[in-house]
C-alpha positions as CSV (number, residue, x, y, z in Angstrom):
1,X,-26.5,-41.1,-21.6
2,X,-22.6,-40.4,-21.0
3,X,-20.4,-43.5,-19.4
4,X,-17.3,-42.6,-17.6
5,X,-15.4,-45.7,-16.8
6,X,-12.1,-45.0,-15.2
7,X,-9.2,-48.2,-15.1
8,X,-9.2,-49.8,-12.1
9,X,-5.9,-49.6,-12.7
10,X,-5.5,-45.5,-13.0
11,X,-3.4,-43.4,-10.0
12,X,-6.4,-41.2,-8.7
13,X,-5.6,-37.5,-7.8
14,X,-4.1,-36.5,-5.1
15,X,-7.2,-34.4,-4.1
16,X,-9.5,-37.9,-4.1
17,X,-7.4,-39.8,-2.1
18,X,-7.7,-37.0,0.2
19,X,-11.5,-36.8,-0.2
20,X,-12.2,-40.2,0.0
21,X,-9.9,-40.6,3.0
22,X,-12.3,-38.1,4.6
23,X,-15.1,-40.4,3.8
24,X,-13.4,-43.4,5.5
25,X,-12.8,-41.9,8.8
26,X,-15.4,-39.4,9.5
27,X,-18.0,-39.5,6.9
28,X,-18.3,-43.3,6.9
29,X,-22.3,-43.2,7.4
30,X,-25.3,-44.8,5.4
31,X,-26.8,-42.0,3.3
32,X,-30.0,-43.6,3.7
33,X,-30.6,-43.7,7.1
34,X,-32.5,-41.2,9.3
35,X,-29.6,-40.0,11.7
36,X,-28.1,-36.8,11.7
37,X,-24.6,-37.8,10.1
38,X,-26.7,-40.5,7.8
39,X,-28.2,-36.9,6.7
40,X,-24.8,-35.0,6.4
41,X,-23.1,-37.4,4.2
42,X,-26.6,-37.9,2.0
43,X,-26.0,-34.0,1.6
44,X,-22.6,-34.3,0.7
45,X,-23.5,-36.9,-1.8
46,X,-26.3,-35.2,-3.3
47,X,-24.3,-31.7,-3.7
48,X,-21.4,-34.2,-5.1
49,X,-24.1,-35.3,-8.0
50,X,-25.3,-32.1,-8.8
51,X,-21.6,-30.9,-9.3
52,X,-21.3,-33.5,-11.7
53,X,-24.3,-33.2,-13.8
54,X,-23.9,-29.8,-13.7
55,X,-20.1,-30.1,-15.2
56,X,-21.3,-32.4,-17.6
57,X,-24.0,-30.1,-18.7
58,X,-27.0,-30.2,-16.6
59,X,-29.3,-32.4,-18.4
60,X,-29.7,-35.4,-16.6
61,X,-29.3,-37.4,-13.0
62,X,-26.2,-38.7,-12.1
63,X,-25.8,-42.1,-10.9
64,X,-23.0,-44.0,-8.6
65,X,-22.1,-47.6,-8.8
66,X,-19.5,-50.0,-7.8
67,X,-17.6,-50.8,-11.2
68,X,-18.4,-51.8,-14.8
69,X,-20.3,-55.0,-14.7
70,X,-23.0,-53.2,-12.0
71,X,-23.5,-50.3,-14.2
72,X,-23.9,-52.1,-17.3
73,X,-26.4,-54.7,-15.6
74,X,-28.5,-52.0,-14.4
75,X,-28.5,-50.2,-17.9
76,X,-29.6,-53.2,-19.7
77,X,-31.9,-54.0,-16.4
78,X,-33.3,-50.3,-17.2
79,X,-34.5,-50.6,-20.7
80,X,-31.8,-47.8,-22.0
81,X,-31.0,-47.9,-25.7
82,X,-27.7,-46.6,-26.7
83,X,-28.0,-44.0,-29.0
């Protein structure tokens, strides 16, 4: 398993802001529902988590969550041992 845990306190890139900002006014739609633009965005987000994995070397599914204390809950929830 690889953890990236960025400060909530770190100045994202200009290019996220950008990205995100994209997100919040046009892309704003739950990935899980069965609309077109629900479908468009759960594309975008599945592409986004293939980039990733790919990046980080392909071996594994990428997960997205809220902050720290979420992703460390559902770890231990999970059974993972840390290696």
């Amino acid at each position: 398993m690889i953890y990236l845990d960025n400060a909530a306190t770190t100045r994202p890139f200009e290019s996220v802001i950008r990205k995100m900002d994209e997100f919040y006014k046009e892309l704003y739609y739950n990935p899980s529902a069965l609309y077109k633009q629900a479908a468009e965005v759960e594309s975008v987000i599945e592409k986004t988590r293939n980039d990733i994995s790919d990046a980080l070397g392909g071996g594994g599914r990428v997960y997205f969550t809220s902050c720290a204390t979420e992703s460390n809950a559902w770890v231990y929830a999970s059974g993972v041992k840390n290696k």
